[in-house]
C-alpha positions in Angstrom: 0.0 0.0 0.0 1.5 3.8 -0.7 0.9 6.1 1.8 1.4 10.0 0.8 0.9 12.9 3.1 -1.5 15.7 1.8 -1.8 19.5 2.7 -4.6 22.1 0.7 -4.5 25.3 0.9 -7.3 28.1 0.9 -10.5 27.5 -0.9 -9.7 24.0 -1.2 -10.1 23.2 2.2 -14.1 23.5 1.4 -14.0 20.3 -0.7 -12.6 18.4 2.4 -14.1 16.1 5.1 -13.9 18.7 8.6 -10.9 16.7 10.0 -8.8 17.2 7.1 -8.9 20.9 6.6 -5.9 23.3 7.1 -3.4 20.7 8.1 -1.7 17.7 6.8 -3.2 14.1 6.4 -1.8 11.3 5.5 -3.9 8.8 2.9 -3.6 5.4 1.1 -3.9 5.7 -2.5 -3.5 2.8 -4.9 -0.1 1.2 -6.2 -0.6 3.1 -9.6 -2.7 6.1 -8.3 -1.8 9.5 -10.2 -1.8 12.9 -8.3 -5.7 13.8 -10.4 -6.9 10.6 -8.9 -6.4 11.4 -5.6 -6.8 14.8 -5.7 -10.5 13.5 -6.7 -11.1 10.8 -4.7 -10.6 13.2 -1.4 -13.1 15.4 -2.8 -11.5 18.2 -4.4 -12.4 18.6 -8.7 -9.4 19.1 -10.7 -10.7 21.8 -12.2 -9.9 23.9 -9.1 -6.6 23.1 -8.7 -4.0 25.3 -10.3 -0.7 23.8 -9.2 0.4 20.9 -7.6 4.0 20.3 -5.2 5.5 17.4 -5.1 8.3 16.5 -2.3 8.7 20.8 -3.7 8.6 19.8 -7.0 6.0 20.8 -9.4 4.1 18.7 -11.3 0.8 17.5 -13.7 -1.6 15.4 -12.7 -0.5 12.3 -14.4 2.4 11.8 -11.9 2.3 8.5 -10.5 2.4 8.8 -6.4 5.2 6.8 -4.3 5.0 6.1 -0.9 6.2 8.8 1.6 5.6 11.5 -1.1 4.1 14.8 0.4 2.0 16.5 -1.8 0.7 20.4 -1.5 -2.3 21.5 -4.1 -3.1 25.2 -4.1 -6.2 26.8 -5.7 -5.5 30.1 -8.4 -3.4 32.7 -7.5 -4.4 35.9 -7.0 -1.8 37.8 -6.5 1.3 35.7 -6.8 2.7 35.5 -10.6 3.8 31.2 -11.1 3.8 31.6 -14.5 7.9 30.3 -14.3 6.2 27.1 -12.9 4.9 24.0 -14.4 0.6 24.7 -13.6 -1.3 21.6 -14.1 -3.0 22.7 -17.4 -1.0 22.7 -20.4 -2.6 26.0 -21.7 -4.5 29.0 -20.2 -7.8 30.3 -21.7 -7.0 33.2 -24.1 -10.6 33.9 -24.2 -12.8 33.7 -21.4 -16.0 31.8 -22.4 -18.5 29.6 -19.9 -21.0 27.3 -20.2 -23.3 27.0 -17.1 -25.2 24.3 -15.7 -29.2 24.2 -14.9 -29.0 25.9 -11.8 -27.0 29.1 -12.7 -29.7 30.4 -15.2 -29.4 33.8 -13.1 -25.8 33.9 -13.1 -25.6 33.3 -17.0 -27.8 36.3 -17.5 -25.5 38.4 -15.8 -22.6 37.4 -17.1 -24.4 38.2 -20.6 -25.4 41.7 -19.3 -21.6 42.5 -18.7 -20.4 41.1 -22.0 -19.2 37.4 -21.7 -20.4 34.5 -23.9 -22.0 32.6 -21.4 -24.1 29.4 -22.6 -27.1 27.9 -20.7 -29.9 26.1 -21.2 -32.0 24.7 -18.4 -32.0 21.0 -20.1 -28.7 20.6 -20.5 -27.6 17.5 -18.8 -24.0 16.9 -17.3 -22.8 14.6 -20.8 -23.8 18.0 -23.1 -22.1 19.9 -21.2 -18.6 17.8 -20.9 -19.6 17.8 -24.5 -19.7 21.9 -25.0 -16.9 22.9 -22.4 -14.5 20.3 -24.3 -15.5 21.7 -27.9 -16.0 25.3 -27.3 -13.1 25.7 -24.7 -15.6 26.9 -22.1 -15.2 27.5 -18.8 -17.7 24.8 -17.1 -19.8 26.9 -14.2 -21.5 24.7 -11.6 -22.4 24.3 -8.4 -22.1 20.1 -8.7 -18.8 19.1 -7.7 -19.5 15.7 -9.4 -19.7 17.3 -13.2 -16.3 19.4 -12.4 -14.7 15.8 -11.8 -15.4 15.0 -15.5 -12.4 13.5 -17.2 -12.4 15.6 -20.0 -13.1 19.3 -18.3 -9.9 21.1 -18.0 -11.4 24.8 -16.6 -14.2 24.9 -14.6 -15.6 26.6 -11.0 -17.2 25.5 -8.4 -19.4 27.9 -7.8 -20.0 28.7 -3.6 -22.7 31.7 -3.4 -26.3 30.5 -3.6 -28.1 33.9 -5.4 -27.1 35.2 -8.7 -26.3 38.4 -7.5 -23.3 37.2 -5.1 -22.2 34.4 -7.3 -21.2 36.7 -10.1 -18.8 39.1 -8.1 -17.4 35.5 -7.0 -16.7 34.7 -10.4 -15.8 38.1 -11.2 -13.4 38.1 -8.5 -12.1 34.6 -9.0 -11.4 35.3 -12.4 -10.3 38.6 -12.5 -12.8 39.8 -15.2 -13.6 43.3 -14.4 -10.6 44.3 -17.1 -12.5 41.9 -19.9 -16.0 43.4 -19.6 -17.7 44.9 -22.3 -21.3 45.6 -21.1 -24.4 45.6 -23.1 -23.0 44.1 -26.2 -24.3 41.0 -26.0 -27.9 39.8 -26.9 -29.4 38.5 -23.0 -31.6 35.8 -24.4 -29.7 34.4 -27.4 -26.0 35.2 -26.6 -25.3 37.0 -29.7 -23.7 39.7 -29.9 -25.1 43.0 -30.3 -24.7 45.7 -33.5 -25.7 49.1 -34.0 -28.7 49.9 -36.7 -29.6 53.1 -37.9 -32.9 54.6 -36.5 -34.6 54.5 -40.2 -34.4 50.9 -40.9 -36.3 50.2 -37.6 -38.9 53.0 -37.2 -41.6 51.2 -38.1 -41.5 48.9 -35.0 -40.6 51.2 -32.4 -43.8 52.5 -29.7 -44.5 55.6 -30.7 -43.1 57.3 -27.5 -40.0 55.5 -28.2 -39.5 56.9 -31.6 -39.8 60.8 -30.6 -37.6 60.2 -27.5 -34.6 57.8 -28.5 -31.9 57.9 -31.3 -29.8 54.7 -30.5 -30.7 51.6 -31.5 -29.3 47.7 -31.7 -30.5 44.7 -32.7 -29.8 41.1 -32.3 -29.2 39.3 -35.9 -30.4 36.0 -34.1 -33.7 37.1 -32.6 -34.3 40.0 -34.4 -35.2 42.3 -31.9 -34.3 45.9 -31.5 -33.3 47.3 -27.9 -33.2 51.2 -27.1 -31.8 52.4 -23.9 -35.2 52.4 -21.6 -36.0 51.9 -18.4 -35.4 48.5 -17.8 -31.4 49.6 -19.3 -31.2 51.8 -17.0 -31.7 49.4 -14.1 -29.5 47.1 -15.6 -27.3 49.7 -15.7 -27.5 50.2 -11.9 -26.7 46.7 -11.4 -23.5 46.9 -13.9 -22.2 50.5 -12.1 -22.5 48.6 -8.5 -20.9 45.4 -9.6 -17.8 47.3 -10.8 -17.5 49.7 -8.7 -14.0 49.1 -7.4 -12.6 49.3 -10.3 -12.3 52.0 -13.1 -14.7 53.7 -15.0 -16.3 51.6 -17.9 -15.9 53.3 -21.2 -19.0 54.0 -23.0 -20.6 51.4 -24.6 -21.5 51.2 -28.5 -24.7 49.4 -28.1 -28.0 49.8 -26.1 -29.4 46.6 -24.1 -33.1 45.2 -24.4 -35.9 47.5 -22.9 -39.1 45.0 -21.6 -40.7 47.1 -23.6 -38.5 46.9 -27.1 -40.4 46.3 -30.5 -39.5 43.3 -32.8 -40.1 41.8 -36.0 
């Protein structure tokens, strides 16, 4: 039997049984056990792992553990640069797209409202969206530990905050997306993106209030529908100021988001 001596750090200790957070532990793991293995079968998913020590030595998570190694796993840095060191993921995410699981519908709509490609659809099963992350290089969002285990998922969060409204400045925060936001340029119901259109192709579906009061338009080439800055923007808005707040000013943005009360086709 090999024995190996394990120590998490930070968030990590969430995914752990009580008695095993903050400190080292010592566990058996089979003859030909690799370091993903094990790092799974105590509870933590892969997927929020960033780099793994061992005996000081970093490594990926095909290496085969020995009796009498001692292994550290940390979670992302946030403030320490490791680039130098060997991370467990061959290569970052250039571009910062998710796919989110059943639950997270009101996350997903966020993350739309401040610009990111975020898929979700509340059928999706746990195989489709292996299936999307894989294809699409997404970032898998869930709160199911279990789908974040998935062989092969190589980015993905666990996602800790129950309401939409915490659990995106936890992924904003985790993630560091605050410098990557482009709100109101994506479509909130189809995902697509968002383009200008001149006032005269679409005055024949605006309210009439609308049309004497606005002169910025967009529309969604997917849905069809045409968005003007109205009310319900302006709350949106609100929520978008308050979510960025500590950082700098957004610049301003090209396109309007949807008004409840926007005309289509």
């Amino acid at each position: 039997m090999v024995t190996a001596t394990f120590r998490f750090y930070e968030e990590l200790n969430d995914f752990l049984a009580p008695a095993r957070r903050r400190r080292e532990f010592d566990a058996p793991c089979a003859r030909a056990a690799t370091v993903k293995h094990m790092v799974e079968a105590l509870g933590v998913p892969h997927t929020e792992v960033e780099l793994v020590l061992v005996n000081g030595e970093s490594v990926d998570f095909g290496r085969l553990l020995r009796d009498g190694d001692r292994v550290a796993v940390y979670p992302k840095f946030e403030s320490l640069d490791i680039t130098p060191l060997l991370r467990v993921r061959r290569h970052p995410l250039r571009v910062m797209r998710f796919v989110a699981d059943a639950h997270l519908g009101g996350l997903a709509h966020l993350l739309r409202m401040t610009g990111f490609d975020t898929l979700y659809d509340n059928h999706f099963d746990d195989g489709e969206i292996e299936i999307i992350a894989a294809r699409d290089a997404r970032i898998v969002l869930t709160r199911d530990r279990e789908l974040l285990k998935r062989r092969t998922l190589t980015h993905g969060c666990y996602v800790r905050a129950l309401k939409p409204a915490q659990q995106v400045h936890e992924i904003f925060d985790r993630l560091d997306l605050a410098g990557s936001a482009k709100p109101f340029t994506l479509c909130l119901d189809c995902n697509a993106p968002l383009r200008p259109i001149d006032k005269t192709q679409v005055e024949d579906r605006l309210p009439p209030g609308v049309r004497a009061s606005h002169t910025r338009f967009s529309t969604c080439d997917v849905c069809r529908r045409v968005f003007w800055e109205g009310s319900h923007w302006r709350r949106m808005r609100a929520i978008v100021d308050e979510l960025l707040a500590r950082y700098p000013p957004l610049q301003p943005e090209a396109s309007a988001a949807p008004d409840p009360g926007a005309g289509s086709s």
